[in-house]
C-alpha positions in Angstrom: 0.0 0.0 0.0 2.6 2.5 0.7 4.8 1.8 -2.2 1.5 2.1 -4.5 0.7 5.6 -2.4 3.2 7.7 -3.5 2.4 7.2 -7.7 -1.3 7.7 -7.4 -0.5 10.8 -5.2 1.8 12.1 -8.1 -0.7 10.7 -10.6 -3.8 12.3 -8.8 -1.4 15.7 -8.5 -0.8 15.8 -12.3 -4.6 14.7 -12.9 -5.6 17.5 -10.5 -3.1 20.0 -12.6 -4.8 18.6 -15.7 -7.9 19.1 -14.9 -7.4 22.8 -13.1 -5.7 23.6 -16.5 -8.6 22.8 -18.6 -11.1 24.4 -16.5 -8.9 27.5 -16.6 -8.4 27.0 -20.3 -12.8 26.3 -20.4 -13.4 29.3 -18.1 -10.6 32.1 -20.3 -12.4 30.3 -23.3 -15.5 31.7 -21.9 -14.6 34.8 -21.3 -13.1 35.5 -24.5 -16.0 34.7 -26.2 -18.4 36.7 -24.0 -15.7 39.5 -24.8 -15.8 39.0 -28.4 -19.7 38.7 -27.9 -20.0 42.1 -25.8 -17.1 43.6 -28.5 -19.3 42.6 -31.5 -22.2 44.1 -29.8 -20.6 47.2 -28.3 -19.5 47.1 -32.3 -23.1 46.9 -33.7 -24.3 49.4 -31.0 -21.2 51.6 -32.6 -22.4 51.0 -36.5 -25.9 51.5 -35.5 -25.3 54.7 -33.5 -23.2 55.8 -36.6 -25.6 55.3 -38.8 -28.6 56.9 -36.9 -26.2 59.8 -36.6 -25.7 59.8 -40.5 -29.1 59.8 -41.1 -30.1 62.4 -38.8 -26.8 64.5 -40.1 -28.2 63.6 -43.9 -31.6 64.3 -43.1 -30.5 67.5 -40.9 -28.4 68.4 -44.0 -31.4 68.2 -46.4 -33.4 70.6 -44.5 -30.7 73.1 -44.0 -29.8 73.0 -48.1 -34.0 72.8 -48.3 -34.3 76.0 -46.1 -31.6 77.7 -47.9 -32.6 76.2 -51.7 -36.2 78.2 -50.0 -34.5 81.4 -48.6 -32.6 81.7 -52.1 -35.8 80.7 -54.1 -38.0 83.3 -52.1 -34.7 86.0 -52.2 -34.4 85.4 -56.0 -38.1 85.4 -56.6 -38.1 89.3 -54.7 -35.2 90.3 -56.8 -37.0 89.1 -59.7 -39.9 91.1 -58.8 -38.2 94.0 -58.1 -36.1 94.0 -61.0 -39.4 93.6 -63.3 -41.1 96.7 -60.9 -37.7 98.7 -62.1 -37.9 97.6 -65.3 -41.8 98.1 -65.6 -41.1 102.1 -64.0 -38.1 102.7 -66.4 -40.6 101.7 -69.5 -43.0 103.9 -67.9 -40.5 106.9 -67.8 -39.3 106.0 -71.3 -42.6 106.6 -72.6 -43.7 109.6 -70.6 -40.5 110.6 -71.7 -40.8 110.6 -75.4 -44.4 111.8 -75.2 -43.1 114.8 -73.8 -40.4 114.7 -76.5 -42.7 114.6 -78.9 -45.3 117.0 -77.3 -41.9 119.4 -77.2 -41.3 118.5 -80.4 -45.3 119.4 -81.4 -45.0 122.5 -79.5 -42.2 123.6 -81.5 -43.4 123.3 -84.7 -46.5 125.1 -83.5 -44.8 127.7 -82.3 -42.6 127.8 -85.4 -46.0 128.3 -87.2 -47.0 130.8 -84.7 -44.1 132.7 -85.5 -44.9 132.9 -89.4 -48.2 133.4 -88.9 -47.0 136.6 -87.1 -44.4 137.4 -89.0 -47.1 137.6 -92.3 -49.2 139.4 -90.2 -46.8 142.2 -89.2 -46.0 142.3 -92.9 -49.5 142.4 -94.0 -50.0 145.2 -91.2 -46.9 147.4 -92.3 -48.2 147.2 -96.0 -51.6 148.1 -94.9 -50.0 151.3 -92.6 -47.6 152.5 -95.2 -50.8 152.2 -97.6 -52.9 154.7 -95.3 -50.0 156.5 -94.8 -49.8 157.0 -98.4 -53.6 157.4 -99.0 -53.7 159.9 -96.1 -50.9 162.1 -97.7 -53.1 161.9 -101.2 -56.1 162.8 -99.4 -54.5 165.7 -97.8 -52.6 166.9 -100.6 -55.5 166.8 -102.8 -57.7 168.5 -99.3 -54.8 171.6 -99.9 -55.4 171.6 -103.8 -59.6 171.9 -103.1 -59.9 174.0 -100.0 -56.9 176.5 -101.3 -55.5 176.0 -98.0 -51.8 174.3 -96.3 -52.1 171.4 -93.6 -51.8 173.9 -91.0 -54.6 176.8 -91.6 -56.6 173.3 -92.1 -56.2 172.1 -88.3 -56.7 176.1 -87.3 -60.0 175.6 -88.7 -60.7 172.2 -87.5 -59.6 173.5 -84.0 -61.9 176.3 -84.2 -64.8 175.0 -85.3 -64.6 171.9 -82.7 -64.4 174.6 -80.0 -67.2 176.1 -81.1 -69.0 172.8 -81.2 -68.1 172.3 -77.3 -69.0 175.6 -76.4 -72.6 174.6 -77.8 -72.5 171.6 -76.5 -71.6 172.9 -72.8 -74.4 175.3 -73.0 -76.9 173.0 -74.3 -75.7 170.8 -71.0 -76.0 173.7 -68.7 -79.3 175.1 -69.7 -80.2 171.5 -69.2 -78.8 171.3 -65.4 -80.5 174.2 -65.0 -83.4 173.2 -65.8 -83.5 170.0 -64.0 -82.5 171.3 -60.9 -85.4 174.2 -61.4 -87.6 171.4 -61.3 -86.5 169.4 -58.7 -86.2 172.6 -56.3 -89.8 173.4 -57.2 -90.6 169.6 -55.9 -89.0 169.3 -52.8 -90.7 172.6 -51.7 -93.9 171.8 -52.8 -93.2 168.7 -50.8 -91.6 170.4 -47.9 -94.3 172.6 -47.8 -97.0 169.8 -47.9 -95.1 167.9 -45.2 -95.2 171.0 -42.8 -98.9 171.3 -43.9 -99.6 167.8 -42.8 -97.1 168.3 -39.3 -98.2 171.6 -38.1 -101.4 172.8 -39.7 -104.7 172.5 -36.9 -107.5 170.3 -37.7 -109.6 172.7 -39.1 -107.1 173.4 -41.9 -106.3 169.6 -42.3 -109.8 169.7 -43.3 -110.3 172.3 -45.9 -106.4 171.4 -47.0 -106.0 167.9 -47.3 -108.7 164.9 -48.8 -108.6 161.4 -48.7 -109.3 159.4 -52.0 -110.2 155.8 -51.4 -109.2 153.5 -53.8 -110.8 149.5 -54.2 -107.2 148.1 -54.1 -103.5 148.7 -53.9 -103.1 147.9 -57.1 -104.8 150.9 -58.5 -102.6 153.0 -56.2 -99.7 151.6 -58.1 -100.9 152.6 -61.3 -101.7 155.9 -60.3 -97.8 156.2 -59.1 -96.4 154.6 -62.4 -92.9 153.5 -63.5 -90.6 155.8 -60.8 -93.1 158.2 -60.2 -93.6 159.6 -63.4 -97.8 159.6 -63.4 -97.4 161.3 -59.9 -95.5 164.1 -61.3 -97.7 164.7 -64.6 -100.9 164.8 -62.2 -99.5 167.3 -59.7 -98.0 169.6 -62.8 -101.8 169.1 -64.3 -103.6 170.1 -61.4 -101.6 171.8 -59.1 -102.5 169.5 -56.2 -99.7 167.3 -54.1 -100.5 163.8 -54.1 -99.2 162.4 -50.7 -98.7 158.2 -51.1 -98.1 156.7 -47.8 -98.7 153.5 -46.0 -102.5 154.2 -45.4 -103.9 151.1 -47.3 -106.1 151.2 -50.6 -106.0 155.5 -50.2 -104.1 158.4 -51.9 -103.9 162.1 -50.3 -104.5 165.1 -51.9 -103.1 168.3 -50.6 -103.8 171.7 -51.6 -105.4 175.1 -50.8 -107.7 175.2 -53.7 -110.8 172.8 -53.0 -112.1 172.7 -56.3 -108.8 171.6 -57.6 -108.8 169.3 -55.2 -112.1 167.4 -55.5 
């Protein structure tokens, strides 16, 4: 027993080794594939993260070059506008331009033919003057050849006899003043005089002095006044009585010291 002990003790040592090594080797074998495992994934987690982030760059990058493509579409689109507004108000000034060209142009000619027009006419009016001029010059030379007398014992006489005409003339105006104011005098102091009759006289005299005409209307009072008076003035010069027209309705008043007259 003791000289088989010792073998089987090595034997069970290096079986013991044996089997500690493979375990060891089983367990590292183990481990290296849950490393390779967790690297793979950790890998896979790495691509896929990658990838999401690519996408989300690509995707982040398309709406950033979409925004801008946008902004530079919308910019361009203004500019475009603009520029056809510019070009639209610089065809507008163009054409108001050559319409006032050609209305400068019009104006021109017109006064061009203005300008002839007057230039004829001043011709045509110098013709005609140095025409009268010469017909007037006949006229007076042959005037001096009738009459027997020179240009200036003609105006003498003409100068005479036009102040003889004014002469007449002022006295035919003054006789006339005179007479007018003759007979306006004689009116406002028969008037005056009627008035004062009217004012101051007692009622006795207002009685044998003064009579009231009816009348059926105003209307007949208006005729008897006529156009500014004039009826008025022919009755009073024809009879010698004052008719007095005042505010007493559809009546006249007659004034004056003569009754018969008066009635």
């Amino acid at each position: 027993m003791d000289g088989y002990g010792i073998p089987l003790g090595i034997v069970g040592l290096i079986a013991g080794f044996l089997v500690a090594f493979w375990l060891k080797g089983r367990i590292l074998s183990q481990k290296v594939q849950a490393a390779e495992k967790e690297a793979a994934a950790i890998i896979e987690e790495s691509k896929h993260k990658a990838e999401t982030l690519l996408k989300e760059a690509e995707v982040g990058t398309k709406e950033t070059l979409f925004r801008m493509k946008s902004d530079f579409d919308n910019e361009a689109k203004g500019t475009r506008a603009e520029l056809k507004k510019r070009e639209t108000r610089l065809a507008q000034k163009e054409e108001t331009l050559d319409r006032k060209l050609d209305q400068v142009e019009q104006r021109d000619q017109e006064f061009i033919r203005r300008e002839r027009l007057v230039q004829k006419r001043e011709q045509k009016i110098d013709a005609r003057e140095l025409e009268y001029d010469t017909l007037i010059e006949e006229q007076k030379q042959q005037l001096e050849k009738i009459c027997g007398l020179t240009s200036e014992q003609a105006k003498d006489l003409l100068i005479r006899a036009m102040e003889n005409e004014a002469r007449f003339e002022a006295a035919k105006l003054v006789k006339k003043i005179e007479n007018e104011t003759k007979e306006l005098a004689d009116k406002k102091a028969k008037k005056i005089l009627a008035t004062a009759i009217q004012r101051y006289a007692g009622d006795f005299v207002a009685e044998r002095t003064v009579s009231v005409v009816p009348l059926p209307n105003d209307e007949m009072k208006g005729r008897i006044i006529g156009r500014e008076g004039r009826n008025i003035r022919a009755l009073e010069a024809a009879t010698g009585i004052d008719l007095i027209i005042d505010d007493t309705p559809e009546a006249v008043i007659l004034s004056g010291f003569n009754p018969v007259r008066r009635e």
